[in-house]
N, C-alpha and C positions, 0 to 999 in steps of 0.2 A: 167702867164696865166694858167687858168685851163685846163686841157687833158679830154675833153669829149668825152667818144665812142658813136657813133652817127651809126643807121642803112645806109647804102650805099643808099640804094632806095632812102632814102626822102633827100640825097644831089644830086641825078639827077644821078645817077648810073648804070643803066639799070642789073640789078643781081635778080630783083622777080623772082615767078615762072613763070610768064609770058614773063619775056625778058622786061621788060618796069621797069621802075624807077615810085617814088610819091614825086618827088620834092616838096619841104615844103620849101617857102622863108623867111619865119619865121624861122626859124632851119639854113637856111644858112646863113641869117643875123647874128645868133652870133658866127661866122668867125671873127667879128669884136674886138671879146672881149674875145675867148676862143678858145682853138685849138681844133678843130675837127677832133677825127680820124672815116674813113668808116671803116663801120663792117661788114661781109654779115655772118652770123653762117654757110648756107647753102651753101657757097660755099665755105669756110673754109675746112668744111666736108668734101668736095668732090662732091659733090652733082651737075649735069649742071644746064646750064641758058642756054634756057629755062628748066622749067621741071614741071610733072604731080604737082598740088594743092594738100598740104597737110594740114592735123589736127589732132589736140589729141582728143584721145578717151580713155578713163579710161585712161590715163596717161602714154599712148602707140603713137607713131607717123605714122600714114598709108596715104599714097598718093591716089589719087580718086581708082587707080585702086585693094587697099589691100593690097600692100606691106607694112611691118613693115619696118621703115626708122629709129626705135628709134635710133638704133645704131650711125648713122649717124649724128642724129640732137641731139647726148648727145656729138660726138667728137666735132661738129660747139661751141657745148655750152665749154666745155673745151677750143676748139685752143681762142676765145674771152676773155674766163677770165685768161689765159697767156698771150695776150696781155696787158688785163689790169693791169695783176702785174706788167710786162714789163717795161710798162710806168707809173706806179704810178697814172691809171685813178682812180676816185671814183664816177663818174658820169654816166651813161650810158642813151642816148635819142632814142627810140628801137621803132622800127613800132608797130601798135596798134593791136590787134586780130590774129598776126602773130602766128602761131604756135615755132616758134623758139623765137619773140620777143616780142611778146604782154604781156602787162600790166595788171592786173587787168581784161580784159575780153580777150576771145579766140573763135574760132568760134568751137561746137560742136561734131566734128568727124562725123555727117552725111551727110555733103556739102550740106547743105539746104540752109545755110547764118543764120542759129542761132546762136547766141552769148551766152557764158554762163561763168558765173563767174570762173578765173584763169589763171594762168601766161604760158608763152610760155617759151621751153626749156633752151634758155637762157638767158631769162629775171629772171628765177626762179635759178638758177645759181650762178647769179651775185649777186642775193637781200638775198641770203644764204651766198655771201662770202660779202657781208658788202659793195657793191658798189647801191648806189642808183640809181635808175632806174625811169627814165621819158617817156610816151608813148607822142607821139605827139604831142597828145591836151593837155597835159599839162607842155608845157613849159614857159607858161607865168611867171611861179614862175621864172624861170631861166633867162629873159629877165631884 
């Protein structure tokens, strides 16, 4: 079976910055056919649950309040792609717009809820060391 690193939140995890989990039954369904490991970059880091909303901004990580968390959310991105050497992942299915996991879009660095083209810390990470990376909505390829 394959080893897929899977975000914690969307298998019902409760580890966001909000203390709440995004269960995705879709995602948990393929349990059925593939080993799923939970991931949280952010608390890897160190980082608690709950804790202040973060985003990149020029390619820096600050929490609502202005803290720089890059440090942080560059150790989350490391401790995951040790795992995934670990265990010989090549796959990873990473929340969507997350600043640590997002795909393909991220939300702004201004907390407005705009979305703008680029990858989260280590979604960007993993897709440089050669492991493929799925947000959410597109796991249908993987079904």
């Amino acid at each position: 079976m394959d080893k897929i690193l899977c975000s914690a939140c969307l298998l019902g995890i409760s580890c966001r910055f909000d203390g709440k989990s995004k269960l995705n039954e879709k995602i948990t369904a393929l349990a059925h056919t593939h080993i799923l490991i939970p991931i949280c970059p952010e608390q890897l880091s160190g980082l608690p649950t709950p804790r202040p909303p973060s985003e990149i901004l020029k390619k820096e990580v600050f929490n609502i309040s202005g803290d720089n968390l890059s440090l942080s959310f560059e150790k989350g991105a490391e401790e995951v792609l040790k795992i995934a050497k670990l265990l010989n992942s090549k796959t990873a299915i990473l929340k969507s717009r997350s600043p640590s996991c997002g795909k393909g879009e991220i939300y702004d660095g201004t907390f407005s809820s705009t979305v703008i083209l680029g990858n989260g810390i280590t979604a960007q990470k993993l897709l440089d060391n050669g492991i493929l990376v799925y947000c959410e909505e597109e796991i249908g390829s993987l079904l």
